[in-house]
N, C-alpha and C positions, 0 to 999 in steps of 0.2 A: 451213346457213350457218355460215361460221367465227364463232365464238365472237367479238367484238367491231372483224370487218367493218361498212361504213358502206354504206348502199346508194346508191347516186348517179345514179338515172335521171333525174335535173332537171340534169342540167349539157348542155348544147348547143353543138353547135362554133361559132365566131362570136360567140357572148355572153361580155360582160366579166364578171371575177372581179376580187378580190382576193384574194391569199394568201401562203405563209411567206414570199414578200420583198414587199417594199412595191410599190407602183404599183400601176396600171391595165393588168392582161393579157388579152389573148382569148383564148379555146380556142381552142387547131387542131388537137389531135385525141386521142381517148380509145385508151387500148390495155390491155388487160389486165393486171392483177399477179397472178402465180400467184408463190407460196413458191420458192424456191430453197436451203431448209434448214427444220428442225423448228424450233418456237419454242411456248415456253410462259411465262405468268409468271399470276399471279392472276389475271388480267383476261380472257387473249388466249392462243389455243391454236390453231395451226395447222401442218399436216405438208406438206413437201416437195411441190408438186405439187396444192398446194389453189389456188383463186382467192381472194383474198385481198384486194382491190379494184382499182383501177382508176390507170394511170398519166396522167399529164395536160403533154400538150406547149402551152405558151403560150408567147403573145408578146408583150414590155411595148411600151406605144404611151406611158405618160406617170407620171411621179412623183406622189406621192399630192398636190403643189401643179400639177398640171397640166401640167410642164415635160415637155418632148419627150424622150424614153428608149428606144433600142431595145435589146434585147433577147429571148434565147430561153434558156425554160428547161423541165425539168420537173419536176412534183409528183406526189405522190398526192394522190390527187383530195378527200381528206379533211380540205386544207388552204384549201380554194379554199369563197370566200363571193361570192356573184352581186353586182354593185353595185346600187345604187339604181336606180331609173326615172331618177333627175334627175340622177345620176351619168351613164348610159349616154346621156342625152340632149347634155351636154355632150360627151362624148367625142365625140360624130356629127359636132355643130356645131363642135368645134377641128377634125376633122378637113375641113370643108366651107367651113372658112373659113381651110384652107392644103392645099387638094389636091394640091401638090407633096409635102409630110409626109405626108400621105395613102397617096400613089404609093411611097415611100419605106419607107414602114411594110410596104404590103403587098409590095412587091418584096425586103423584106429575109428571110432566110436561117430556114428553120423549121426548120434542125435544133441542135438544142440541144447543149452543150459534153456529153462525157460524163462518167462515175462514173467516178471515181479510188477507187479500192481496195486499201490499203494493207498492206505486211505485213513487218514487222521481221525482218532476219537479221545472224546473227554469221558472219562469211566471212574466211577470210583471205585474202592476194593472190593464192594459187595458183586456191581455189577462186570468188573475183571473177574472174579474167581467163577460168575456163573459165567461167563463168555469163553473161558479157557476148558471149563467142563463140557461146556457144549461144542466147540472146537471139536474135541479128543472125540467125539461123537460122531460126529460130520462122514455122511456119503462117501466113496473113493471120487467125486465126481459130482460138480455141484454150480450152478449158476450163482452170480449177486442174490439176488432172489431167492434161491431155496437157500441160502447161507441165512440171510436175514431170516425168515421166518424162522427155519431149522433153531436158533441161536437165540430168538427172542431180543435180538437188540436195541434198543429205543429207538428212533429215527435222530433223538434231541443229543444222546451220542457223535454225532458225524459232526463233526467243523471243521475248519481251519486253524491253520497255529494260530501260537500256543496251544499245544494239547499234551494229552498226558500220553497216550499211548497213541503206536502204529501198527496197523492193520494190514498185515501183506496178503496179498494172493499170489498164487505160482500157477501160470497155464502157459499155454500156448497160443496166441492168435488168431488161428485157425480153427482149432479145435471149437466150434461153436454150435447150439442146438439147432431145430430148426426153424426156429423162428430168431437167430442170428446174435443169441445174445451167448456170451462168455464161457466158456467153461473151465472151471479150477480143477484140482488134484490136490489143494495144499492153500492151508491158513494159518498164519500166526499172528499171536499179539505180542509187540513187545511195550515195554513204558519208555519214555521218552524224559531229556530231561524238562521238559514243558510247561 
């Protein structure tokens, strides 16, 4: 087992949690996290391609005052604590004593916003205008890797601030090839004021 992995076979799809944002969420559904790079620090030690714990898609039905809140999002599941009995009892009873909200709740959207993945570059307008051209080009679906090549962008590009432009990806976490590395659906540049 990874080195300061949580084991989470008490979580159940359906049962309410709370976690890293406030409310009252329910599982809707567990998916694996396996590494997408090496990581070590004192504590926590895991290579590329390990299972690592556990992703967690919920969905907010009410603010931590009871107030109606929809919402989807996800966690690791390392963040998520089961409510009360007397928690979970009220949440049934608001929900049965506004089954419209109810209806609403559960017809609303379980797929969650995705992971924004950021990466600073210094470009000048030559190499922004072929970077945006080659963007508009781009795969439906695409690694780090086939982006760079696909897009031709210098490696001398990538810094730290100050820079002129950011470099967003949009994926999911999960979503990974088989050899565990990232996959997007979505690139933009924008310029910065840097």
């Amino acid at each position: 087992m990874i080195s300061g992995a949580i084991d989470r076979h008490d979580l159940h799809i359906g049962s309410w949690y709370t976690g890293y944002s406030a409310g009252f969420w329910q599982l809707i559904e567990i998916i694996p996290k396996y590494a997408s790079f090496d990581y070590s620090d004192e504590n926590t030690k895991w290579n590329k391609g390990d299972l690592i714990g556990q992703w967690c898609i919920l969905k907010k039905a009410f603010t931590p005052k009871m107030k109606k809140s929809l919402r989807v999002e996800f966690s690791d599941s390392a963040w998520l604590k089961p409510v009360s009995d007397e928690t979970a009892c009220l949440i049934e009873k608001l929900f049965r004593d506004d089954p419209a909200y109810k209806a609403k709740f559960e017809l609303y959207s379980n797929t969650p916003p995705p992971l924004i993945t950021n990466q600073w570059l210094t470009l000048s307008d030559s190499e922004e205008a072929a970077l945006l051209r080659r963007i508009g080009l781009l795969p439906s679906r695409f690694t780090m890797e086939q982006f760079v090549s696909f897009t031709h962008i210098p490696k001398h590009c990538f810094c730290k601030p100050p820079a002129s432009h950011l470099l967003s990806f949009c994926g999911y976490p999960w979503e990974l090839t088989d050899g565990f590395d990232e996959i997007y659906f979505k690139a933009d540049v924008t310029r910065t004021d840097g």
